[in-house]
GUGUZA-937042 format. One record per residue (C-alpha): residue number from 1; residue in one letter; chain; x, y, z. Coordinates in steps of 0.02 Angstrom, whole numbers. Example, Ala and Ser with C-alpha at 12.3 -4.5 7.8 and 13.67 -1.06 7.14 Angstrom:
<nodes>
<node resi="1" resn="a" chain="A" east="615" north="-225" up="390"/>
<node resi="2" resn="s" chain="A" east="684" north="-53" up="357"/>
</nodes>
This chain:
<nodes>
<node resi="1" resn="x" chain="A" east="519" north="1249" up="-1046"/>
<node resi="2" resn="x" chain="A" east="667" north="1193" up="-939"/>
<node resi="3" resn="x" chain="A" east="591" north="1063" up="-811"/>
<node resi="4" resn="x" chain="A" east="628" north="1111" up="-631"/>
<node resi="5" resn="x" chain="A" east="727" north="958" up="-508"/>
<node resi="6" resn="x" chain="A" east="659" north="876" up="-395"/>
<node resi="7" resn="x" chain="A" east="747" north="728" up="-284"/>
<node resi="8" resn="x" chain="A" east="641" north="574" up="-274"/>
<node resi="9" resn="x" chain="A" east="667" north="478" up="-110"/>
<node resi="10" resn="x" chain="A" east="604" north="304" up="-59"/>
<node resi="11" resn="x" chain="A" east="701" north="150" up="12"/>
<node resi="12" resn="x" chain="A" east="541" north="20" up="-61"/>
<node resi="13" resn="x" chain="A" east="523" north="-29" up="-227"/>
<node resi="14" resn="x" chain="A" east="343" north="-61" up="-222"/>
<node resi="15" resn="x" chain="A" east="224" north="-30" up="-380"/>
<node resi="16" resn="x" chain="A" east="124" north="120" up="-305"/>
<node resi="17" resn="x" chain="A" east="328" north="205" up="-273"/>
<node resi="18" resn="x" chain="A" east="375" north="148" up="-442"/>
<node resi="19" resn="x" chain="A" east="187" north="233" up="-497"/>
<node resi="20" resn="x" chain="A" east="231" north="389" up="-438"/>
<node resi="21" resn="x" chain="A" east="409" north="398" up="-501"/>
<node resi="22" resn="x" chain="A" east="368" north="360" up="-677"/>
<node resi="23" resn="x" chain="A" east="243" north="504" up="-701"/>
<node resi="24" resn="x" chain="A" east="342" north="606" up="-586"/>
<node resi="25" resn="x" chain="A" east="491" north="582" up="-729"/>
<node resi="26" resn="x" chain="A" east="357" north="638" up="-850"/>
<node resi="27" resn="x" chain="A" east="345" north="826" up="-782"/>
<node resi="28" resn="x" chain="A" east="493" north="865" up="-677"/>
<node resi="29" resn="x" chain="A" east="678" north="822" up="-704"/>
<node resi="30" resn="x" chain="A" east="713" north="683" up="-567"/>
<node resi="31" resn="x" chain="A" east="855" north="591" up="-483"/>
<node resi="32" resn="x" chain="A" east="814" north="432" up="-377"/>
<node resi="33" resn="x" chain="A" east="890" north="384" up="-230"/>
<node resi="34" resn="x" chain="A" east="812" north="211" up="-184"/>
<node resi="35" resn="x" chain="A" east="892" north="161" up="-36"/>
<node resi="36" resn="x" chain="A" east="933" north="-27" up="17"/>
<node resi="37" resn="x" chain="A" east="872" north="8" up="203"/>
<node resi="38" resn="x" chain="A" east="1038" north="-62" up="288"/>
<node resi="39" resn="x" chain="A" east="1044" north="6" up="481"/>
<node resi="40" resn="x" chain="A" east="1240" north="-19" up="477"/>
<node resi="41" resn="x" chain="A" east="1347" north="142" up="513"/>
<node resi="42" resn="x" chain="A" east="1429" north="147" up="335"/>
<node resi="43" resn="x" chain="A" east="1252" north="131" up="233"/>
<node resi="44" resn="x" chain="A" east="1191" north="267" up="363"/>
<node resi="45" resn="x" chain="A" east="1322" north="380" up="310"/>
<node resi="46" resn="x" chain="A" east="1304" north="342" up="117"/>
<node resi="47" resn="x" chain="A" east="1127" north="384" up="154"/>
<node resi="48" resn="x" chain="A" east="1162" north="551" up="221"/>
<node resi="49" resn="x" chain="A" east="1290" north="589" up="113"/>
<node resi="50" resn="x" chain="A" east="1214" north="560" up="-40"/>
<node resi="51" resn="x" chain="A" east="1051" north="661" up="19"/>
<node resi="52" resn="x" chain="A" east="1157" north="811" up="74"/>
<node resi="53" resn="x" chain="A" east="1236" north="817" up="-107"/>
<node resi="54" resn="x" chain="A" east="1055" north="793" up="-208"/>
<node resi="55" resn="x" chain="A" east="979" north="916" up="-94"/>
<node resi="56" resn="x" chain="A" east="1106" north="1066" up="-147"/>
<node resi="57" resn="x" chain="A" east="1065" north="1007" up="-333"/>
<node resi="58" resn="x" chain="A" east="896" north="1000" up="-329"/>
<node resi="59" resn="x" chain="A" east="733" north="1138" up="-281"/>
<node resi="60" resn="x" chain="A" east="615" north="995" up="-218"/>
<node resi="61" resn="x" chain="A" east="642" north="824" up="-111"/>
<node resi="62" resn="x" chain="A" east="497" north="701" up="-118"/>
<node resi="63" resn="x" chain="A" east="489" north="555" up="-4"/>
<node resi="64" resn="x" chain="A" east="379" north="396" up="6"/>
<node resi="65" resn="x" chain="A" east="338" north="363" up="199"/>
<node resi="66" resn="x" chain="A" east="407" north="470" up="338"/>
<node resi="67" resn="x" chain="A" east="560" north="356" up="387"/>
<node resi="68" resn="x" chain="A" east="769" north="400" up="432"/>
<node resi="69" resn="x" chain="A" east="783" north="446" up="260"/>
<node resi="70" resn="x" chain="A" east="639" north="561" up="251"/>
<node resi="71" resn="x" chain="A" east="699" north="629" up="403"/>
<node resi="72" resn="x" chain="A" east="862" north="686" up="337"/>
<node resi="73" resn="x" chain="A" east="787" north="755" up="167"/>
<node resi="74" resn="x" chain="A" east="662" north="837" up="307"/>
<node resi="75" resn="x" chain="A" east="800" north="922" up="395"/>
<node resi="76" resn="x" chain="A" east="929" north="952" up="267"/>
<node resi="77" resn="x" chain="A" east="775" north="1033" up="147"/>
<node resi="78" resn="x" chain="A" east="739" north="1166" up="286"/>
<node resi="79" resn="x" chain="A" east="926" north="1204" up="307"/>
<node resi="80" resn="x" chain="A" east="963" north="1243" up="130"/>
<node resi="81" resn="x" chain="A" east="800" north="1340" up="120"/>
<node resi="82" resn="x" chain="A" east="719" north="1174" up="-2"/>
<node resi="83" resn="x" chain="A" east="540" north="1124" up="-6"/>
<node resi="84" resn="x" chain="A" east="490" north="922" up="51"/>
<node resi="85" resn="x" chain="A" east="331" north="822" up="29"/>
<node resi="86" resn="x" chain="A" east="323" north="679" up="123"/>
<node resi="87" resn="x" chain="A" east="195" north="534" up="78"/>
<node resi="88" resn="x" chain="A" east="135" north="432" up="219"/>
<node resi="89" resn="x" chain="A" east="127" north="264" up="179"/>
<node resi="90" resn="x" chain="A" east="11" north="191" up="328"/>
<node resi="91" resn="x" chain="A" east="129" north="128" up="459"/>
<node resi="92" resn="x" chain="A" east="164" north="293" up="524"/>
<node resi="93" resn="x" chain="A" east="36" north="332" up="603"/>
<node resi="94" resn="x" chain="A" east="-54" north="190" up="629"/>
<node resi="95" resn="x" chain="A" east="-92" north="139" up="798"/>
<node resi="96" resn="x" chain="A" east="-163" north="-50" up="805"/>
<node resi="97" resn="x" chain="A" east="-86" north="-137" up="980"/>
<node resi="98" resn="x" chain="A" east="-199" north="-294" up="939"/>
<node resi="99" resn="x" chain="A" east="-55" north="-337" up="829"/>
<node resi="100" resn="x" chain="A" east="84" north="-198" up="880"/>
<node resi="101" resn="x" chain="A" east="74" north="-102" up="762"/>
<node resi="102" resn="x" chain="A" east="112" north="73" up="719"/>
<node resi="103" resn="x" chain="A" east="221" north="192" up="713"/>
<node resi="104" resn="x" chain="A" east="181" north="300" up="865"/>
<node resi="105" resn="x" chain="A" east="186" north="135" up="951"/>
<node resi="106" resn="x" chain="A" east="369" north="133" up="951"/>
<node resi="107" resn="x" chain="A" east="458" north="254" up="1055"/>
<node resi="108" resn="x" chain="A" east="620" north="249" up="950"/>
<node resi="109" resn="x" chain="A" east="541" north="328" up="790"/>
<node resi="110" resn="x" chain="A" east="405" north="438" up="866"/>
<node resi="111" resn="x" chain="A" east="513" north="595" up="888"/>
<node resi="112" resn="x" chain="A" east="582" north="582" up="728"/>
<node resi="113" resn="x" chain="A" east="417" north="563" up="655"/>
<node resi="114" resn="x" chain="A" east="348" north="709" up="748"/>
<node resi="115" resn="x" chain="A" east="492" north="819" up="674"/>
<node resi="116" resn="x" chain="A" east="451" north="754" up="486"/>
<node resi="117" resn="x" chain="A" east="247" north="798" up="509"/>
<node resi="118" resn="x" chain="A" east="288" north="986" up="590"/>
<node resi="119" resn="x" chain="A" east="435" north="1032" up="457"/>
<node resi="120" resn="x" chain="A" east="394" north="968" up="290"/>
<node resi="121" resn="x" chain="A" east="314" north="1093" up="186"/>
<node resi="122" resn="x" chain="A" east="176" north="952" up="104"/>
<node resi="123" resn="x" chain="A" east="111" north="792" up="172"/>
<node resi="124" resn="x" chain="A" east="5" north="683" up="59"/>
<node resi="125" resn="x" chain="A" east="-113" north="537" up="135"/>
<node resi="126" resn="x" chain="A" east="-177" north="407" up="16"/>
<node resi="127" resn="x" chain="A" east="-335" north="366" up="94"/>
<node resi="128" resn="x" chain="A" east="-454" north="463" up="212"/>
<node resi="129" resn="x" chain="A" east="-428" north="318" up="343"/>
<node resi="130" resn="x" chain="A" east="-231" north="375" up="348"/>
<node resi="131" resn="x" chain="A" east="-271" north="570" up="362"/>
<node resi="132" resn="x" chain="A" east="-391" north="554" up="494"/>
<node resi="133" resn="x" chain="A" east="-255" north="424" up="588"/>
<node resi="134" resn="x" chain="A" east="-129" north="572" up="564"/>
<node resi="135" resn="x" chain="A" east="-233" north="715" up="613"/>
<node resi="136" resn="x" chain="A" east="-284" north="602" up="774"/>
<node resi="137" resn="x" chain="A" east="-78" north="643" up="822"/>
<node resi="138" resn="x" chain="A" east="-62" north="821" up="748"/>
<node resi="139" resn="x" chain="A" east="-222" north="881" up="738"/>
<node resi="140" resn="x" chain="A" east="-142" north="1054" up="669"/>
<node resi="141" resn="x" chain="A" east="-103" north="979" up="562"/>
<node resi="142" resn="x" chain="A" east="-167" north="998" up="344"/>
<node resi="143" resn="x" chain="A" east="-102" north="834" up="254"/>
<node resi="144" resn="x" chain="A" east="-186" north="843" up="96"/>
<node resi="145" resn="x" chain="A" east="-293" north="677" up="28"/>
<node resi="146" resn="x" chain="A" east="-227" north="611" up="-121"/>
<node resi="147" resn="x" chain="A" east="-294" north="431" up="-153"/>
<node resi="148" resn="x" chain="A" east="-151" north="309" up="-207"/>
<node resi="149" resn="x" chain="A" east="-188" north="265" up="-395"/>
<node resi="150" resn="x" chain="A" east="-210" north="123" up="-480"/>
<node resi="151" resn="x" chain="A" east="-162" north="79" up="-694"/>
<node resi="152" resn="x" chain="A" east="-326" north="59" up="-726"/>
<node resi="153" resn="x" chain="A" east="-295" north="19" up="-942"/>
<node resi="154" resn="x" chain="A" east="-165" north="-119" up="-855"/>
<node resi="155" resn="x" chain="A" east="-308" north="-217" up="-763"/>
<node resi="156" resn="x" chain="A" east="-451" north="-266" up="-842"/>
<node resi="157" resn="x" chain="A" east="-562" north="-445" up="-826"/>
<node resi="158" resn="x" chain="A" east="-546" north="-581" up="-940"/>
<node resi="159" resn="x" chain="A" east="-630" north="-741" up="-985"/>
<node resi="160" resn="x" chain="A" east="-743" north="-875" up="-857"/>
<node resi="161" resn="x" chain="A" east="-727" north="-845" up="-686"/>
<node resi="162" resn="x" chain="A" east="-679" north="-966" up="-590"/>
<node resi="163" resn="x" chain="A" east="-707" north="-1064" up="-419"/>
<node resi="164" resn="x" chain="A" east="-546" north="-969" up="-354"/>
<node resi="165" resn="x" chain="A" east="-531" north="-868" up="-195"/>
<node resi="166" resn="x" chain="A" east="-362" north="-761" up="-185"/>
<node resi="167" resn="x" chain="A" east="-270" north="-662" up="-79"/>
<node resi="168" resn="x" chain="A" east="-102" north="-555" up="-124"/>
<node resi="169" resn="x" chain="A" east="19" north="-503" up="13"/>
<node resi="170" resn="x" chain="A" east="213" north="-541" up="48"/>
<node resi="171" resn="x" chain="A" east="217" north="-702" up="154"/>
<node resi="172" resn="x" chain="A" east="317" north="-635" up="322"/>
<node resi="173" resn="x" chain="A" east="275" north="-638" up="508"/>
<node resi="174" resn="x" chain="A" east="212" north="-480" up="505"/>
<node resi="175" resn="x" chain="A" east="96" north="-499" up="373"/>
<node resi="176" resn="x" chain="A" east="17" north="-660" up="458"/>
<node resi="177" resn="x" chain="A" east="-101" north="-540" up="548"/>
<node resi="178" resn="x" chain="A" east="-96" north="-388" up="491"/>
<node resi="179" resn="x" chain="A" east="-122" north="-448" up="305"/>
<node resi="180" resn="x" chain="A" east="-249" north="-584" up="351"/>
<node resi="181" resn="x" chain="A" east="-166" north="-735" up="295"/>
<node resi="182" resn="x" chain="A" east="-186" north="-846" up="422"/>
<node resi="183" resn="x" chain="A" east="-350" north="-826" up="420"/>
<node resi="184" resn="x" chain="A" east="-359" north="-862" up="240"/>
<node resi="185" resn="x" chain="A" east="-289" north="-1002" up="252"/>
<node resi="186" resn="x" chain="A" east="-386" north="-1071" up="386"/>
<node resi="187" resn="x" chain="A" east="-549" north="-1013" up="308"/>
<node resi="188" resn="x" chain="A" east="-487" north="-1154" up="155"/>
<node resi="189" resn="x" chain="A" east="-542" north="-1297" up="280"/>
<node resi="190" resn="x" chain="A" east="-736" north="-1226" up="271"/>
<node resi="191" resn="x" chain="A" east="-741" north="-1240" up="87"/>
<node resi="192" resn="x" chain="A" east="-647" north="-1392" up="16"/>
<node resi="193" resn="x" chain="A" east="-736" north="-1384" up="-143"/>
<node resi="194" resn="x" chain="A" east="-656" north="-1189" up="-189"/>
<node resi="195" resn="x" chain="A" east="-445" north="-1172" up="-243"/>
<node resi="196" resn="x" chain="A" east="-359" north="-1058" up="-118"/>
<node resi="197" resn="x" chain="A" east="-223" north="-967" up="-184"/>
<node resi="198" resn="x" chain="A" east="-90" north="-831" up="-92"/>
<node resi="199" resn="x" chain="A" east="8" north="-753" up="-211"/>
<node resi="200" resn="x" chain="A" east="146" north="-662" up="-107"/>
<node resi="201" resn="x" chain="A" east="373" north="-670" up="-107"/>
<node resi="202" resn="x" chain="A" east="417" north="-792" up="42"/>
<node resi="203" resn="x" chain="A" east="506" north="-683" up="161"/>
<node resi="204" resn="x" chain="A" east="554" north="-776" up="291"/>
<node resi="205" resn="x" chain="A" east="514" north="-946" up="390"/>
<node resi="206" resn="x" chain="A" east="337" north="-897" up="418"/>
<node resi="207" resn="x" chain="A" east="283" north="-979" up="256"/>
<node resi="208" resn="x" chain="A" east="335" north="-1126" up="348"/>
<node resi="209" resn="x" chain="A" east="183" north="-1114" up="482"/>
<node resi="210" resn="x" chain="A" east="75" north="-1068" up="349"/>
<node resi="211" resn="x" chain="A" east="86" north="-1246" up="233"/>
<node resi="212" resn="x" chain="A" east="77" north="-1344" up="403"/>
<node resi="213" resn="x" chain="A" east="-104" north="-1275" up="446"/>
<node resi="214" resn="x" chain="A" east="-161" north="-1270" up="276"/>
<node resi="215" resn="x" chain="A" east="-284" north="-1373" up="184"/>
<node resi="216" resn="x" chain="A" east="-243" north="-1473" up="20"/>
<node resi="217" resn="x" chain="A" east="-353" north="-1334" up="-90"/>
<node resi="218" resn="x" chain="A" east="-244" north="-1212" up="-18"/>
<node resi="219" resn="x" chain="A" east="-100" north="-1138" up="-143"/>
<node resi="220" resn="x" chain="A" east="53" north="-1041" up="-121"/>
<node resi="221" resn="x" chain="A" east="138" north="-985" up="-262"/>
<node resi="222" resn="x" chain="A" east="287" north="-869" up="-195"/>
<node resi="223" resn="x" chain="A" east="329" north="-711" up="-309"/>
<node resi="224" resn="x" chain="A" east="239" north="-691" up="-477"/>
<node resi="225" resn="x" chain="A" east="266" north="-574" up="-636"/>
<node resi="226" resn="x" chain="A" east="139" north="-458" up="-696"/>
<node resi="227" resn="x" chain="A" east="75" north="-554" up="-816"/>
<node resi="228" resn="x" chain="A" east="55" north="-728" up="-691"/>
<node resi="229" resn="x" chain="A" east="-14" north="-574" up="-552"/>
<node resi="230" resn="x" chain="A" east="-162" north="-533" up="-695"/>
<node resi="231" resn="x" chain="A" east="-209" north="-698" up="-736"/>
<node resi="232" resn="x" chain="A" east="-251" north="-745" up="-561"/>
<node resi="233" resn="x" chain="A" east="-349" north="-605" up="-535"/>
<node resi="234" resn="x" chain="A" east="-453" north="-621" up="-713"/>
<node resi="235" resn="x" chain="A" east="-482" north="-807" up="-645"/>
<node resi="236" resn="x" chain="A" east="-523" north="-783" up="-469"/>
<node resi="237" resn="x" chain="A" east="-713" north="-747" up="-434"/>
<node resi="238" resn="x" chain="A" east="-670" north="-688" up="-236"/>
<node resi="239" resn="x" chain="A" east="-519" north="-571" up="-194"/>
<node resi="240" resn="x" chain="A" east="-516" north="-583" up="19"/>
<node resi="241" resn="x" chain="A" east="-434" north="-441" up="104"/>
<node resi="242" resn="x" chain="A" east="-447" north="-481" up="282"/>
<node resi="243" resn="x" chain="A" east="-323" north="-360" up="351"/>
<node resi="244" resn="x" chain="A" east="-289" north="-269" up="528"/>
<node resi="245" resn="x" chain="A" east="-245" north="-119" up="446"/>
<node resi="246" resn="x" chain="A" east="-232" north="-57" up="278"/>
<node resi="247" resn="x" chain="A" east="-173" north="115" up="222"/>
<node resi="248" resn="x" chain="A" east="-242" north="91" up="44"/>
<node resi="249" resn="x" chain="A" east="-253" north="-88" up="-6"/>
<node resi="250" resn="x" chain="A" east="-173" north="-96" up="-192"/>
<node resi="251" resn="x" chain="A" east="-210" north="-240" up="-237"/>
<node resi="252" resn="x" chain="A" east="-380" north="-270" up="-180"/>
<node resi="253" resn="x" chain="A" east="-420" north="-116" up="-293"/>
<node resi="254" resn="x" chain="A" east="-309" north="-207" up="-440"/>
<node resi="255" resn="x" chain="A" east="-427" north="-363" up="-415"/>
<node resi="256" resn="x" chain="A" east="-585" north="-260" up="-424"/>
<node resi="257" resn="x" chain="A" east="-530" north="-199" up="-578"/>
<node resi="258" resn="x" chain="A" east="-533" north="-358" up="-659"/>
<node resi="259" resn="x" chain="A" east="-715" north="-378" up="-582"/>
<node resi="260" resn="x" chain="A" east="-659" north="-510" up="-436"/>
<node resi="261" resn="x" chain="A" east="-794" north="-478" up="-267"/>
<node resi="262" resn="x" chain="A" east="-712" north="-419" up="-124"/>
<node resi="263" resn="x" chain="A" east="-724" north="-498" up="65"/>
<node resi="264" resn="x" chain="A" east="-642" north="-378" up="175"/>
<node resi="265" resn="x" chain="A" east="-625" north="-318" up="348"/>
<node resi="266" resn="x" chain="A" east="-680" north="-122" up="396"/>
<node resi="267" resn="x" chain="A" east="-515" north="-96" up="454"/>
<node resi="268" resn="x" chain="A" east="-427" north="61" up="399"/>
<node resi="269" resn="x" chain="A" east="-420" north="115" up="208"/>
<node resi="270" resn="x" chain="A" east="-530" north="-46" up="165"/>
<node resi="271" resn="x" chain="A" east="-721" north="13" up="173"/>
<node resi="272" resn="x" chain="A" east="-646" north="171" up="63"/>
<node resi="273" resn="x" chain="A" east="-572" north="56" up="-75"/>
<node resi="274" resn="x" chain="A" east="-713" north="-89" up="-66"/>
<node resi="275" resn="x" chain="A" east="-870" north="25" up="-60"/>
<node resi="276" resn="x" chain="A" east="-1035" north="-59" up="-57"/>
<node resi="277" resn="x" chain="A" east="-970" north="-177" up="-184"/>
<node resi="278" resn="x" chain="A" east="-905" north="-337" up="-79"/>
<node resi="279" resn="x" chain="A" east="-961" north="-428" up="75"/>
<node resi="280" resn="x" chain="A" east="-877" north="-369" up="263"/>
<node resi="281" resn="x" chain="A" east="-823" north="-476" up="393"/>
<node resi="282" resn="x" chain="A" east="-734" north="-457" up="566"/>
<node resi="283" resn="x" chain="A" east="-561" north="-471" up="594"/>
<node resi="284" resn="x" chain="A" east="-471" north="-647" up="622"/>
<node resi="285" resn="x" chain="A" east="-628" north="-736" up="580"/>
<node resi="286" resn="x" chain="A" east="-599" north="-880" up="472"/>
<node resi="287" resn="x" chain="A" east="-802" north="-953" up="488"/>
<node resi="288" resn="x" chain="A" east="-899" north="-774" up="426"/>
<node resi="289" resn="x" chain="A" east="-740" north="-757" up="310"/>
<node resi="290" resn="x" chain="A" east="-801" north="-906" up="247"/>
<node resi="291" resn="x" chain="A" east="-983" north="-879" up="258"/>
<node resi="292" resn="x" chain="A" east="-941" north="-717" up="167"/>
<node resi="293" resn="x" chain="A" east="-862" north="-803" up="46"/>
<node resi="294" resn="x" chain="A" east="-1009" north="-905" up="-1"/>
<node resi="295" resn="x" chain="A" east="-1104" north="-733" up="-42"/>
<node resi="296" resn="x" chain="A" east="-951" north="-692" up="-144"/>
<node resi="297" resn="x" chain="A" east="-953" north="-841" up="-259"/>
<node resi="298" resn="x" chain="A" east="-1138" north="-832" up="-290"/>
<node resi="299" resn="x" chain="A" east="-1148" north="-630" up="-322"/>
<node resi="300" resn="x" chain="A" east="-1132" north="-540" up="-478"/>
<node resi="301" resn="x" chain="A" east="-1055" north="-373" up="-390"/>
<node resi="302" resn="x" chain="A" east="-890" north="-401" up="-480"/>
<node resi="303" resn="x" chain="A" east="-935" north="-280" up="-626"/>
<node resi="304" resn="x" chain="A" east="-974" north="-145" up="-494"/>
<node resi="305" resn="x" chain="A" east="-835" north="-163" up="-413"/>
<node resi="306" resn="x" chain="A" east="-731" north="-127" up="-567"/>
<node resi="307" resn="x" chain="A" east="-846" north="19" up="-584"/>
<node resi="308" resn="x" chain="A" east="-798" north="91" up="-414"/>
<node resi="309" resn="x" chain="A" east="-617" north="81" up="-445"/>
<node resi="310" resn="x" chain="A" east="-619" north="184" up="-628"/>
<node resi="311" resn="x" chain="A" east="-717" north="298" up="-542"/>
<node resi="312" resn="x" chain="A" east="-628" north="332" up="-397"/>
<node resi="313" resn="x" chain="A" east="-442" north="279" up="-397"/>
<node resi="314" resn="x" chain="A" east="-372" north="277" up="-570"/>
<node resi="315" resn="x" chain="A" east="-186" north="334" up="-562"/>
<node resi="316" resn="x" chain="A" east="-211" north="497" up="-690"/>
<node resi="317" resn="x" chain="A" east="-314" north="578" up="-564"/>
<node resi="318" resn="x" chain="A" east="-157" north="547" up="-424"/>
<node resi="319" resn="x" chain="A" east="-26" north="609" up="-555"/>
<node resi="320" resn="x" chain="A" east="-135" north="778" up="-597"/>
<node resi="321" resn="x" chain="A" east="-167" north="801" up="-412"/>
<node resi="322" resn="x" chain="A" east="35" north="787" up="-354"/>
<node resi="323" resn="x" chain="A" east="101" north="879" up="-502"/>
<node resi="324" resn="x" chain="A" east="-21" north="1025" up="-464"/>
<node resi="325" resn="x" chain="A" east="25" north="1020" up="-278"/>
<node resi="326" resn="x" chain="A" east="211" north="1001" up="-321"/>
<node resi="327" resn="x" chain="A" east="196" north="1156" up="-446"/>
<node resi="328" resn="x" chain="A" east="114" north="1270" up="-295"/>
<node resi="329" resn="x" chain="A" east="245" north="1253" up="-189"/>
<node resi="330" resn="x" chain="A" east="402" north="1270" up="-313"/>
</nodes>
């Protein structure tokens, strides 16, 4: 049977895109157009020009978050009488000013984004926490949950735990808040006696802040492969995901699977991910981050935490849910 084409949009490069590409190649005949994300006027018209001519050639766009590109797929899909899904990734339709964040908080995007939500023919959310943030905009609204997926035969525990507490997130102003990282790395100075380690691609300068108000059992390694990515989480006994906001929260679900104990914020996607199976603490507080941590290192919840994730957000479940959806529409 002839697969049918569908146009696979994103300008990020990030594992959960790169997820749903690879299975999407599995049951539809796809073309990628992963976009750099340069603002200046020639890339803008490459960008358009390029989705114009993979629209006419294809039955079905599919775009991860609701950005310019989606936008054009958006409009450019309803003029040539094509179907879009749009996948909101989280900062869409957020809305935390604590930390300015959101995409309703900025005036330039909101129309667009209102025009993406009303004309697409599917929106996916990947965690309740994101649907509910949507419907709070549009409350007509009928994104459909589909939980973003993790490999869950890729992550797995290994060998002694050790007295490691880790964090994953790209190192960047932005992140210093809304990922938590400051405060993990000023929750290091409670516990001298446990290895801090922030595993995470140096963006910009900030990293630069970061090593002058951190502790000597603090560690930053920069980017990591795979491989380097498992072995810290096989060794680390607490994964801390003190975030602002999270949509999902990928890797805190890729730590659980190799049975590290979460301490995490309620904020957003989080409490959905973590379940009962970690220890919560408020936002931007490095002493009950590190009381929490404590707990952590002395619990044995790691093996139910890896339960919760193969139970709940294993990436087969995502791909049968999206191809199914996908099919209903073509």
């Amino acid at each position: 049977m002839k697969k049918r084409k569908l146009l696979f949009i994103s300008a990020y490069t990030a594992s959960f895109v790169k997820n749903d590409l690879n299975f999407l190649q599995k049951h539809f005949s796809v073309r990628e157009l992963i976009f750099s994300g340069g603002k200046n006027p020639l890339e803008i018209i490459k960008t358009v020009f390029l989705i114009f001519r993979e629209i006419l050639r294809n039955e079905i766009v599919y775009c991860w978050f609701a950005d310019f590109r989606a936008f054009v797929a958006v409009f450019l899909a309803k003029l040539f009488g094509k179907k879009s899904i749009i996948i909101i990734g989280g900062y869409e339709v957020a809305n935390v000013p604590e930390i300015n964040y959101g995409g309703f908080l900025n005036k330039k995007i909101s129309g667009r984004l209102k025009y993406i939500l009303k004309n697409a023919n599917k929106i996916f959310s990947v965690s309740e926490a994101s649907r509910k943030e949507l419907l709070a905009v549009f409350p007509a609204l009928k994104p459909q949950l589909i939980y973003n997926g993790v490999d869950c035969q890729r992550f797995f525990p290994k060998g002694k735990k050790e007295k490691i507490v880790l964090t994953v997130g790209n190192v960047q102003h932005g992140n210093l808040k809304r990922k938590g990282l400051e405060t993990f790395v000023k929750t290091a100075t409670f516990l001298p006696d446990f290895k801090f380690i922030l595993v995470g691609k140096f963006m910009d300068d900030s990293i630069e802040y970061l090593r002058s108000i951190a502790a000597e059992n603090v560690e930053f390694t920069g980017f990591v492969e795979f491989e380097k990515l498992s072995e810290f989480y096989q060794k680390a006994k607490v994964y801390v995901q003190v975030s602002a906001h999270e949509a999902f929260g990928l890797s805190l679900a890729e730590a659980m699977l190799c049975e590290c104990v979460p301490v995490v914020t309620r904020r957003g996607a989080i409490p959905e991910v973590a379940g009962e199976n970690g220890f919560y603490v408020d936002f931007d507080n490095p002493q009950k981050t590190a009381a929490a941590i404590l707990q952590a290192m002395n619990s044995e919840k790691g093996k139910e935490a890896r339960q919760h994730i193969l139970k709940n957000f294993c990436l087969k479940e995502r791909e049968e849910k999206i191809v199914k959806a996908i099919n209903e529409i073509l």
